[in-house]
C-alpha positions as YAML, in Angstrom:
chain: A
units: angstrom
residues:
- id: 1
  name: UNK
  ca: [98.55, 76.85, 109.86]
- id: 2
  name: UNK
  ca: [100.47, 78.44, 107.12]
- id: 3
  name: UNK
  ca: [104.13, 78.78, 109.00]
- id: 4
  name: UNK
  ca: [104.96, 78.06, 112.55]
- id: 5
  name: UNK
  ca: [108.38, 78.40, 114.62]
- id: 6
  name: UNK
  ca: [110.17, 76.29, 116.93]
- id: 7
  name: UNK
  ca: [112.11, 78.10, 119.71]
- id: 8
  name: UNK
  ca: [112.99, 75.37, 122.25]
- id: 9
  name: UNK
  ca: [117.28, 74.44, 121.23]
- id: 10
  name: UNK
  ca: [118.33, 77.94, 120.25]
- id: 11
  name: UNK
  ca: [122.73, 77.89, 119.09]
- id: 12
  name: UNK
  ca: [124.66, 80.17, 117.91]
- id: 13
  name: UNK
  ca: [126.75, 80.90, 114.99]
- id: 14
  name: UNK
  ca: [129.20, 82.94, 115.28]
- id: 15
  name: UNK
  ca: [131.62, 84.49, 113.11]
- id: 16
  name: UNK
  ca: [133.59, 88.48, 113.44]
- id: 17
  name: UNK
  ca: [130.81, 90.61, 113.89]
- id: 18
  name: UNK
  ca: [128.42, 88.18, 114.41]
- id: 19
  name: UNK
  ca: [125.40, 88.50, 116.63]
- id: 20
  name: UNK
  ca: [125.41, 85.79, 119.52]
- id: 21
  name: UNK
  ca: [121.54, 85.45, 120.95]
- id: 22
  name: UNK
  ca: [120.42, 87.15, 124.09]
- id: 23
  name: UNK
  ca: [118.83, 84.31, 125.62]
- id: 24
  name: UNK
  ca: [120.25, 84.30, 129.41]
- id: 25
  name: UNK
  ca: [119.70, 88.46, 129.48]
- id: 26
  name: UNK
  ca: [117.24, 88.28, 131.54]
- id: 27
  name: UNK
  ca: [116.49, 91.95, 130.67]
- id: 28
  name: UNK
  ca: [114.96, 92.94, 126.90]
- id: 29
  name: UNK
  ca: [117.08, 95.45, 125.37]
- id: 30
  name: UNK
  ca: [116.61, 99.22, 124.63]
- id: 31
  name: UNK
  ca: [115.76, 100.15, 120.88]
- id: 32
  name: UNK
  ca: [117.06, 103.19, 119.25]
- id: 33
  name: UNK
  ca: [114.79, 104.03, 116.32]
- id: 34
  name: UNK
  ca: [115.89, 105.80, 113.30]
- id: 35
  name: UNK
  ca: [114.73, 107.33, 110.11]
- id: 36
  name: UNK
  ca: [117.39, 106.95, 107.81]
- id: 37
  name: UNK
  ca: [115.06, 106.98, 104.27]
- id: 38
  name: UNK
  ca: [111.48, 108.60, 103.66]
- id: 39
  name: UNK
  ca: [109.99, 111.10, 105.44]
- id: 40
  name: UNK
  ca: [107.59, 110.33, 108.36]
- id: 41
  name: UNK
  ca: [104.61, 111.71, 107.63]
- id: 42
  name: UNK
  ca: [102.38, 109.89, 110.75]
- id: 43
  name: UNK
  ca: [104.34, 110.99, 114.07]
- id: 44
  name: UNK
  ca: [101.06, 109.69, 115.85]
- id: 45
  name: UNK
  ca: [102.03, 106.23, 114.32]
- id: 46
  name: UNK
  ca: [105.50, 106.67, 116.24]
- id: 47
  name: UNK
  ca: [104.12, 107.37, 119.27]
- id: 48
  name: UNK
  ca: [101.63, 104.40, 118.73]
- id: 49
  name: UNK
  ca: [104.79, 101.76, 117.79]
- id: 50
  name: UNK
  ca: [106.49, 102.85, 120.90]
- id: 51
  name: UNK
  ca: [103.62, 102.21, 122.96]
- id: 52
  name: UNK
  ca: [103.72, 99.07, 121.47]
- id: 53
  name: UNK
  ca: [107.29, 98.47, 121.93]
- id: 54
  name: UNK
  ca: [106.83, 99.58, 125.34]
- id: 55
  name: UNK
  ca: [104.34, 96.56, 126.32]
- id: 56
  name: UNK
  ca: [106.39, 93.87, 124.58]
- id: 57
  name: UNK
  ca: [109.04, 95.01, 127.20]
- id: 58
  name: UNK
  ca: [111.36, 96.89, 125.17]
- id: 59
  name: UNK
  ca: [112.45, 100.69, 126.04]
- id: 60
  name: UNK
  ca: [112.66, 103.21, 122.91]
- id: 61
  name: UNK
  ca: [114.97, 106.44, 122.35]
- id: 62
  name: UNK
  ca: [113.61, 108.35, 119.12]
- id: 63
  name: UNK
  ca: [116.44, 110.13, 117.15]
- id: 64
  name: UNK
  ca: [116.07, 114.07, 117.31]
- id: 65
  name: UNK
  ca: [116.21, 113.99, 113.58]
- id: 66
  name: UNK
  ca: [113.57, 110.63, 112.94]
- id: 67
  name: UNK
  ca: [110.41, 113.36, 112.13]
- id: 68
  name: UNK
  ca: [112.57, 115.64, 110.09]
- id: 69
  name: UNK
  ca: [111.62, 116.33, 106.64]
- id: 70
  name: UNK
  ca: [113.88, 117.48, 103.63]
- id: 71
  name: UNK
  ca: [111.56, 116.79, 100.45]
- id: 72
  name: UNK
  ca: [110.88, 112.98, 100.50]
- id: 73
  name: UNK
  ca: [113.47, 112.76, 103.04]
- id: 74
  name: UNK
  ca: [113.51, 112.15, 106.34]
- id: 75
  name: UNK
  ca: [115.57, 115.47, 106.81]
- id: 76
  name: UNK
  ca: [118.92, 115.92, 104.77]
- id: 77
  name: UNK
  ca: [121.78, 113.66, 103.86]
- id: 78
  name: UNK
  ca: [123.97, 114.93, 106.33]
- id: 79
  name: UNK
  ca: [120.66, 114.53, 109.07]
- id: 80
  name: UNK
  ca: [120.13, 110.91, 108.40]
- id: 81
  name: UNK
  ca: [124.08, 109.88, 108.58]
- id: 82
  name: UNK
  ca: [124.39, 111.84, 111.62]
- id: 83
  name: UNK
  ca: [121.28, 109.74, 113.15]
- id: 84
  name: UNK
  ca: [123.65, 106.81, 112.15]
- id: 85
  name: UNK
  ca: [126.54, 107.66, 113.95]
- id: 86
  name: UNK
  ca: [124.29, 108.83, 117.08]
- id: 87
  name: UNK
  ca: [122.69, 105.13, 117.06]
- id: 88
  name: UNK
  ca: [126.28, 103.61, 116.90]
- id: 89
  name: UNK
  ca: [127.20, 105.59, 119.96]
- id: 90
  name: UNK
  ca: [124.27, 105.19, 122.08]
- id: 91
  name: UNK
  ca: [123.53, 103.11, 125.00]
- id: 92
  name: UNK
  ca: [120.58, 100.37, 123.39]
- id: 93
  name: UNK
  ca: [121.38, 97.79, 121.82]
- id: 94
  name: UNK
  ca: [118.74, 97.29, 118.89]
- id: 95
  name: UNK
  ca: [118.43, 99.66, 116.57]
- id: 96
  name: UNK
  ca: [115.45, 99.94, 114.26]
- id: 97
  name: UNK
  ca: [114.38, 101.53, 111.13]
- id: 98
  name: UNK
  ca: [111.31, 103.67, 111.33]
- id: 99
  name: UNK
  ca: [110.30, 103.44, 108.13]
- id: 100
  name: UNK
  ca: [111.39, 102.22, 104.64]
- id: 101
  name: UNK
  ca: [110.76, 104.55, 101.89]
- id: 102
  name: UNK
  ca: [114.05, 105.99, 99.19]
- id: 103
  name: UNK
  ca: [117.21, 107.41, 100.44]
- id: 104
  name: UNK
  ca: [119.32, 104.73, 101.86]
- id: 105
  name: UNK
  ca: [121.23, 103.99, 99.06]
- id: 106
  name: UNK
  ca: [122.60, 107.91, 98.96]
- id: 107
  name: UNK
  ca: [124.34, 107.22, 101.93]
- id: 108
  name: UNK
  ca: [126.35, 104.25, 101.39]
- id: 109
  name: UNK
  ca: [129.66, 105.93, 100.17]
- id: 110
  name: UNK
  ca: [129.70, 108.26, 103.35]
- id: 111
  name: UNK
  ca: [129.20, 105.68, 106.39]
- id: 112
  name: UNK
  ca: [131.94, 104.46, 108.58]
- id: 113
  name: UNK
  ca: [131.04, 100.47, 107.53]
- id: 114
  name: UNK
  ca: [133.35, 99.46, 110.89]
- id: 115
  name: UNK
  ca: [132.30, 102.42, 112.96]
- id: 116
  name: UNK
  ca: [128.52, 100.50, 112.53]
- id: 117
  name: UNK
  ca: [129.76, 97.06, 113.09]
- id: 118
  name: UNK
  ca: [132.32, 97.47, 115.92]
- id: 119
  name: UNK
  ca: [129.15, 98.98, 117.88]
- id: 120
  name: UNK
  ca: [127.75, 95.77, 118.42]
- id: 121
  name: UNK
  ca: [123.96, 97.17, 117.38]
- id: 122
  name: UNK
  ca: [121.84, 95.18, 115.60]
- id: 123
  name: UNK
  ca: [119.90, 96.77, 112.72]
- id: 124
  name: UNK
  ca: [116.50, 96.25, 112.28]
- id: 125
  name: UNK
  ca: [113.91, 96.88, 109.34]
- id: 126
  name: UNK
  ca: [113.24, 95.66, 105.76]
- id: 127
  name: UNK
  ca: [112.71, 97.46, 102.65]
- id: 128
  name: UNK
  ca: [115.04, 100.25, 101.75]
- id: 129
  name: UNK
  ca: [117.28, 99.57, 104.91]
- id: 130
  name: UNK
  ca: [118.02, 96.37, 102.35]
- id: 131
  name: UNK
  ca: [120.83, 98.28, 100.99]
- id: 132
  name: UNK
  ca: [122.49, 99.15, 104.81]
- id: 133
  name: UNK
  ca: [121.97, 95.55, 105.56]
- id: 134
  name: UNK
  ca: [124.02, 94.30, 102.32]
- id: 135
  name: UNK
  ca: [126.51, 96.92, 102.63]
- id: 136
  name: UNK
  ca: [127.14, 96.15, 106.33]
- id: 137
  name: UNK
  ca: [127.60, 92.69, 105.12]
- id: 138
  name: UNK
  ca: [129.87, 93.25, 102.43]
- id: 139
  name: UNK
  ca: [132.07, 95.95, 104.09]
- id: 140
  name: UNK
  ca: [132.34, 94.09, 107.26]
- id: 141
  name: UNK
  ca: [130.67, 90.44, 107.32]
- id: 142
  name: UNK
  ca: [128.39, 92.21, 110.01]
- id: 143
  name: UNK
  ca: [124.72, 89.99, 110.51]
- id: 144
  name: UNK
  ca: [122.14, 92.46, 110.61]
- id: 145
  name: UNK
  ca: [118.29, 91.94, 110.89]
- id: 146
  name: UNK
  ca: [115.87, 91.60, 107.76]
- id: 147
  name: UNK
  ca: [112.42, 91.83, 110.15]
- id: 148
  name: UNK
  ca: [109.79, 94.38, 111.37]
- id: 149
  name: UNK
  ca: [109.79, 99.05, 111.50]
- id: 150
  name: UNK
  ca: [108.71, 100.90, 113.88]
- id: 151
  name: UNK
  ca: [105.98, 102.86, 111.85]
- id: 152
  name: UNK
  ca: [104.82, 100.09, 109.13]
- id: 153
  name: UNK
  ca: [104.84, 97.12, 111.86]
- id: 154
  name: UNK
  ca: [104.22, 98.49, 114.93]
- id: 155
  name: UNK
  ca: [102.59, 102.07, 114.58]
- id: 156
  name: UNK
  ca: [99.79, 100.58, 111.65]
- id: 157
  name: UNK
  ca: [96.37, 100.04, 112.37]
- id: 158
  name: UNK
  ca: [96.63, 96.64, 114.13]
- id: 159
  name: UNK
  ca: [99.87, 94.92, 115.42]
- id: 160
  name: UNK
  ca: [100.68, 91.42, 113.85]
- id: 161
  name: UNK
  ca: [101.58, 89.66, 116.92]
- id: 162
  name: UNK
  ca: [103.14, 86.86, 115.53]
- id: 163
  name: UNK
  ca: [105.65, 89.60, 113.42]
- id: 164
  name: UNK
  ca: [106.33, 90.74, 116.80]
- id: 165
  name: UNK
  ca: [106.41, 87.96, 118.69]
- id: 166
  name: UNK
  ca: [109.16, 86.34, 116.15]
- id: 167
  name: UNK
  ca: [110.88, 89.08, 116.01]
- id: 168
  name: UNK
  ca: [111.61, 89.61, 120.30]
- id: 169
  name: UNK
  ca: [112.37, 85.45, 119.99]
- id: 170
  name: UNK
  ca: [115.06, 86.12, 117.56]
- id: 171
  name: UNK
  ca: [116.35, 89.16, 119.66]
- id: 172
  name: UNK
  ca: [116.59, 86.62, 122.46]
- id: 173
  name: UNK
  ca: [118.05, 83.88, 120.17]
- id: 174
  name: UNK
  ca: [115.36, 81.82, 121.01]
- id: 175
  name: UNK
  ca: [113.98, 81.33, 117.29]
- id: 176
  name: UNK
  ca: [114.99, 78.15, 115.34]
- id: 177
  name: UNK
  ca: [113.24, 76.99, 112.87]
- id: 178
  name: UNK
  ca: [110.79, 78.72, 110.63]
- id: 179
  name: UNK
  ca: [107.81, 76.43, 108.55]
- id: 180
  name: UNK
  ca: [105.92, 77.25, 105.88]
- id: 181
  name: UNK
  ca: [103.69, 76.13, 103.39]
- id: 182
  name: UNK
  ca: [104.87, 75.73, 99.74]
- id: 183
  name: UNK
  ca: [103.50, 73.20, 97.93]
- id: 184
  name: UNK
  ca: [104.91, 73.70, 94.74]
- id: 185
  name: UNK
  ca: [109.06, 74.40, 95.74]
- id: 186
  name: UNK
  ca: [111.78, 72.45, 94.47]
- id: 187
  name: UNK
  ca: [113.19, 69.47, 96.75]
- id: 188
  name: UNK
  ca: [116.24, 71.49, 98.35]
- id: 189
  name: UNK
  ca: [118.15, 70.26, 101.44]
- id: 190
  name: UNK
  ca: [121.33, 73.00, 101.87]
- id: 191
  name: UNK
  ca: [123.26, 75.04, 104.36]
- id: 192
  name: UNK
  ca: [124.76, 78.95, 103.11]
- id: 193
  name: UNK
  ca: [124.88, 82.68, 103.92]
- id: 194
  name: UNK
  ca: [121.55, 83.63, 104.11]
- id: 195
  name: UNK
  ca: [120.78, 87.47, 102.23]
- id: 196
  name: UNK
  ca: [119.03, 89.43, 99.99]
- id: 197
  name: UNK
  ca: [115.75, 91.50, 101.14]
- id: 198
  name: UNK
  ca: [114.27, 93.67, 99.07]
- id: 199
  name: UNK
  ca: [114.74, 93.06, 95.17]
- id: 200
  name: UNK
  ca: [114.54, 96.29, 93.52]
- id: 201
  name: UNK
  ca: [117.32, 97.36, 96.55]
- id: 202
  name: UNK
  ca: [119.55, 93.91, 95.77]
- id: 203
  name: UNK
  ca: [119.43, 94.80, 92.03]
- id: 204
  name: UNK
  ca: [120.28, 98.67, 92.53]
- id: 205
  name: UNK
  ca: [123.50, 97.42, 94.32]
- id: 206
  name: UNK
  ca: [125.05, 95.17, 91.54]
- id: 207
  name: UNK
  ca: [128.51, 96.72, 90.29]
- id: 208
  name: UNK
  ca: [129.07, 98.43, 93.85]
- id: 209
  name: UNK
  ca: [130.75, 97.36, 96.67]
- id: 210
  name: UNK
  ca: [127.81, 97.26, 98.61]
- id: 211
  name: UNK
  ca: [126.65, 93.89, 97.38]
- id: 212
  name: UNK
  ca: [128.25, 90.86, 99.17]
- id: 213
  name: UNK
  ca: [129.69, 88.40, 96.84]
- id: 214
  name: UNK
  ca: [127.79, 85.17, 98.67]
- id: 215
  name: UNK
  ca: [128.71, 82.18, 97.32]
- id: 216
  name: UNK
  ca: [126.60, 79.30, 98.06]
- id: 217
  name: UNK
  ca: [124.31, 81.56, 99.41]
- id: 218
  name: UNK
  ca: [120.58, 81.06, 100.47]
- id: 219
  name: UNK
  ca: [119.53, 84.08, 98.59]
- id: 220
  name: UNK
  ca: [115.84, 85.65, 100.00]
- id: 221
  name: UNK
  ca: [114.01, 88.91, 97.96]
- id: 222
  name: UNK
  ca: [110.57, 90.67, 98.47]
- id: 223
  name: UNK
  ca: [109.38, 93.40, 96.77]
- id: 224
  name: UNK
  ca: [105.67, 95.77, 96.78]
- id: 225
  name: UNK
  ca: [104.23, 97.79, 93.80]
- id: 226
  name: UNK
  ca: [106.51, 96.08, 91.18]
- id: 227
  name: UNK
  ca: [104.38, 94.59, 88.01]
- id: 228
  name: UNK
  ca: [104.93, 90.89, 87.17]
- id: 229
  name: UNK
  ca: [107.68, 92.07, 84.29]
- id: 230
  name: UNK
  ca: [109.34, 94.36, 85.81]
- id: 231
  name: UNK
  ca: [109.85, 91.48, 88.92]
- id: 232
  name: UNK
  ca: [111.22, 89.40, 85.82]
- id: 233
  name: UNK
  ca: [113.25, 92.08, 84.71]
- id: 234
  name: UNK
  ca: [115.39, 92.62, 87.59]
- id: 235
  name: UNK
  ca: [115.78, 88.74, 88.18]
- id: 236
  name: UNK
  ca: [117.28, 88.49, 84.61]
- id: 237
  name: UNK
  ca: [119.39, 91.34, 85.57]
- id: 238
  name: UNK
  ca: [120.81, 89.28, 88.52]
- id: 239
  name: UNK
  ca: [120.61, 86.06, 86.06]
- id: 240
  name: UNK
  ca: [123.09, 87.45, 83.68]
- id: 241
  name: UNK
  ca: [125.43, 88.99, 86.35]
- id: 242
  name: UNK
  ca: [126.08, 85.46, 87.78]
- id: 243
  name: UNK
  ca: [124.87, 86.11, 91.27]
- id: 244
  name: UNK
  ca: [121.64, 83.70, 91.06]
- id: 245
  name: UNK
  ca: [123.85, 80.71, 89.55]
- id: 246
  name: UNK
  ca: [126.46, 81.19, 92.64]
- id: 247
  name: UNK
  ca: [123.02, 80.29, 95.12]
- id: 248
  name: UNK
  ca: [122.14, 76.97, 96.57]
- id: 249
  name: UNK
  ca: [118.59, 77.78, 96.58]
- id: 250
  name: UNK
  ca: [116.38, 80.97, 96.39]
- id: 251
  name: UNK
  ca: [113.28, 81.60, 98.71]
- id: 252
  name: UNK
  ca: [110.33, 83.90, 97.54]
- id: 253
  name: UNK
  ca: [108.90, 85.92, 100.00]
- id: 254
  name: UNK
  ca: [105.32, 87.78, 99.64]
- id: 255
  name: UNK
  ca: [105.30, 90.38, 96.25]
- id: 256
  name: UNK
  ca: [102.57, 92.55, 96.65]
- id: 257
  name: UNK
  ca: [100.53, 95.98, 95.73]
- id: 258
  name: UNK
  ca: [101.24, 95.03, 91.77]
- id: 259
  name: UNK
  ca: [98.35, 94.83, 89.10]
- id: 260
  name: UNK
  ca: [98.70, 93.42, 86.03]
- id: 261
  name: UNK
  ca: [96.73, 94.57, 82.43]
- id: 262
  name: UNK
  ca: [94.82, 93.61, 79.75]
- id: 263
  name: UNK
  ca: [98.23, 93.81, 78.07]
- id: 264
  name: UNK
  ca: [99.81, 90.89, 80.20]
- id: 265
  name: UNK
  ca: [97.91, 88.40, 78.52]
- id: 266
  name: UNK
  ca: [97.31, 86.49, 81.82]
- id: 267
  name: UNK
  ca: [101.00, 86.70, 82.43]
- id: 268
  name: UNK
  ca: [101.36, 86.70, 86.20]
- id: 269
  name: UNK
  ca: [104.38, 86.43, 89.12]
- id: 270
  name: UNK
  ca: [103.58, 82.42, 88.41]
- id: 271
  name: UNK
  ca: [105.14, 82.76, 85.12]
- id: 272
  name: UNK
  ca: [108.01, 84.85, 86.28]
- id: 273
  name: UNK
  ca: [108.92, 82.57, 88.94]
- id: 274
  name: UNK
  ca: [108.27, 79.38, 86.30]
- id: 275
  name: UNK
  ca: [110.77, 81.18, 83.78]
- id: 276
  name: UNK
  ca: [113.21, 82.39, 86.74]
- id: 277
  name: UNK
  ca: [113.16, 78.60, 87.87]
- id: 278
  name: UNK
  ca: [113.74, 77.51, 83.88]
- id: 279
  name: UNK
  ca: [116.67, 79.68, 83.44]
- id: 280
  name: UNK
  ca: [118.56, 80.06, 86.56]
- id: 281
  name: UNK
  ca: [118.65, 75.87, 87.39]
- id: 282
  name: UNK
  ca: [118.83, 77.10, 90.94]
- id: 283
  name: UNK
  ca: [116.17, 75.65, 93.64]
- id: 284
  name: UNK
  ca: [113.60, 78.08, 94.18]
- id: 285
  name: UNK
  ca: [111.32, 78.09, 96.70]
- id: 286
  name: UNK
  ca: [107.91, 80.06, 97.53]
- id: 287
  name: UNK
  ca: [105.66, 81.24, 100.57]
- id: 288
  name: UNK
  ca: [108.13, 82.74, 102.75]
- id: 289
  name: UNK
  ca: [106.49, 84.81, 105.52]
- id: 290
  name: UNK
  ca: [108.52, 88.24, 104.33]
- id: 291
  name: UNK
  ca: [107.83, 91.47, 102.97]
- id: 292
  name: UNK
  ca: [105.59, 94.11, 102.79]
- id: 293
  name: UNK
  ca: [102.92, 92.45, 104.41]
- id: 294
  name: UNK
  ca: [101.40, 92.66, 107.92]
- id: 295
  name: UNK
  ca: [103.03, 89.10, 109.29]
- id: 296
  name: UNK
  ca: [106.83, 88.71, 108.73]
- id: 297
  name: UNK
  ca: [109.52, 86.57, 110.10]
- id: 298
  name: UNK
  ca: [112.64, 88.44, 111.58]
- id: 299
  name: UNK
  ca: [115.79, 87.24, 109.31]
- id: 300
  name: UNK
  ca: [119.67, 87.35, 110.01]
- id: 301
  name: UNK
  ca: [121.15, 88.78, 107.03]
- id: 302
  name: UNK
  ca: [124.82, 87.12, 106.94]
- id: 303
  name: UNK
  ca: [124.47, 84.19, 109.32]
- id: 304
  name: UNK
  ca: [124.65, 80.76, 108.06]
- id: 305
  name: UNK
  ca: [120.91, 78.68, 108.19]
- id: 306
  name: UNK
  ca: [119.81, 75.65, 106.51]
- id: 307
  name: UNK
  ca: [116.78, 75.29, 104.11]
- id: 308
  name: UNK
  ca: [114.79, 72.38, 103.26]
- id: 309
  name: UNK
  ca: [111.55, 71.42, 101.57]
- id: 310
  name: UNK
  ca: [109.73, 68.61, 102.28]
- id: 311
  name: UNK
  ca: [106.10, 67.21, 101.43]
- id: 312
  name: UNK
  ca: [104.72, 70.91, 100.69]
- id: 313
  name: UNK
  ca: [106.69, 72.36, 103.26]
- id: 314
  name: UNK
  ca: [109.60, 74.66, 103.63]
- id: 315
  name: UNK
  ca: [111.77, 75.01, 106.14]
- id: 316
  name: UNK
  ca: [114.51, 77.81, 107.60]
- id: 317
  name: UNK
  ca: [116.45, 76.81, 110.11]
- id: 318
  name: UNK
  ca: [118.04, 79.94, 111.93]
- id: 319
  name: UNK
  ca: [119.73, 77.92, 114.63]
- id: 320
  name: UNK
  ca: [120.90, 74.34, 114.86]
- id: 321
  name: UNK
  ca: [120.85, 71.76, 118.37]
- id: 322
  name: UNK
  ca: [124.58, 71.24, 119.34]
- id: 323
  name: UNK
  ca: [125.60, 67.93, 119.54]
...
């Protein structure tokens, strides 16, 4: 089995704005779902994810604005940061992403950063919801939730149930530890921040204030349709800004939909991460279940975890036993 989880001892940590698990709520929470980047352009595959949703025990509210569409939008500017401040002000407690896409990053200068985290919601999704997750963080030391959309997880063609199966344990803070194979990660035993997401997102944010300055960080990136160099590329970029030397360790998580050319010369994402690992001196390990693939692990961006390798394994540990 590549990864497995172990959900028996959940904990908490807990810091200002920090999540504490739901285990003892007896009853799953609502989810509000949002469209705060690209344009929807499947509604059946809403309807399907909320079905979905529905059976996994979890109640959905669709924003009146999540089909609109303004160009590549999911309707306008104004639209999308009004969905915002709707899902900050409704009743559910989880709200999700409906779908990844470009936009987010347009917003950033115009949200209320404490409106969002005094709400209490947790924020779902991956991909271009990277940059609200970071800038949550950064504004406000807010955890938010690296992990499954309503469209690309649970409105595609099959369901992953393990995606969503990890993602309602961590809901109910009953996830805590995540295994994986990767047999060829440096030997790292260390506790930090854990952050990051999407790599072209983390990269866009350098020189804003919407990238947290983590420190001793477990740094964790993902990216789809990026070639081999142009992975490199932005890596260096974070390389020579100092954020990847301020990192205990960095985890690779799945890079996918690239091809490479006759012009590569065999180069390949196995010489990126080789040079990466060269350069940086920082631990980096591989195989993470995350990204833009069908099976993904649901991931607190902000809260403290350990990470450890061991005998061709990996290991993410979300919550620790108290003792």
């Amino acid at each position: 089995m590549p990864y497995s989880v172990d959900h028996d001892h959940p904990h908490d940590h807990a810091h200002a704005h920090d999540h504490p698990p739901a285990k003892g709520r007896r009853k799953r929470e609502g989810i509000y779902l949002i469209s705060p980047a690209g344009a929807v352009l499947e509604p059946d595959s809403v309807a399907l994810a909320r079905e979905r949703l529905k059976a996994y025990g979890y109640s959905t509210v669709l924003d009146r604005a999540a089909l609109a569409r303004q160009q590549r939008f999911a309707g306008t500017d104004e639209q999308r940061l009004a969905a915002f401040e709707r899902a900050a002000a409704q009743r559910h407690d989880i709200v999700m992403a409906v779908r990844g896409g470009y936009g987010m990053t347009r917003l950033l200068h115009r949200i209320d950063w404490h409106r969002m985290a005094d709400s209490g919601k947790r924020f779902v999704g991956h991909s271009d919801l990277t940059a609200f997750q970071l800038a949550l963080y950064a504004q406000t030391g807010t955890v938010s939730y690296a992990g499954p959309m309503a469209r690309y997880d649970f409105g595609g063609k099959k369901l992953d149930e393990l995606t969503a199966e990890m993602f309602c344990e961590v809901m109910r803070g009953e996830l805590e530890v995540v295994s994986f194979e990767s047999p060829d990660s440096d030997p790292v035993d260390a506790r930090g921040v854990l952050w990051g997401g999407n790599l072209a997102l983390v990269t866009a944010l350098l020189g804003t204030p919407y990238l947290p300055k983590v420190r001793g960080g477990i740094l964790f990136l993902e990216d789809i349709n990026e070639a081999p160099y142009r992975i490199e590329r932005m890596l260096i970029q974070l390389l020579q800004a100092g954020v990847l030397a301020r990192q205990k360790a960095i985890v690779l998580g799945r890079f996918t939909g690239y091809r490479t050319t006759d012009l590569d010369g065999g180069y390949d994402l196995a010489d990126v991460i080789a040079w990466i690992r060269r350069e940086s001196g920082v631990p980096v390990i591989t195989g993470l279940p995350f990204g833009h693939v069908p099976t993904k692990v649901t991931l607190p961006v902000g809260a403290k975890v350990g990470v450890a390798t061991e005998g061709g394994m990996a290991y993410l540990v979300l919550q620790e036993h108290s003792h």
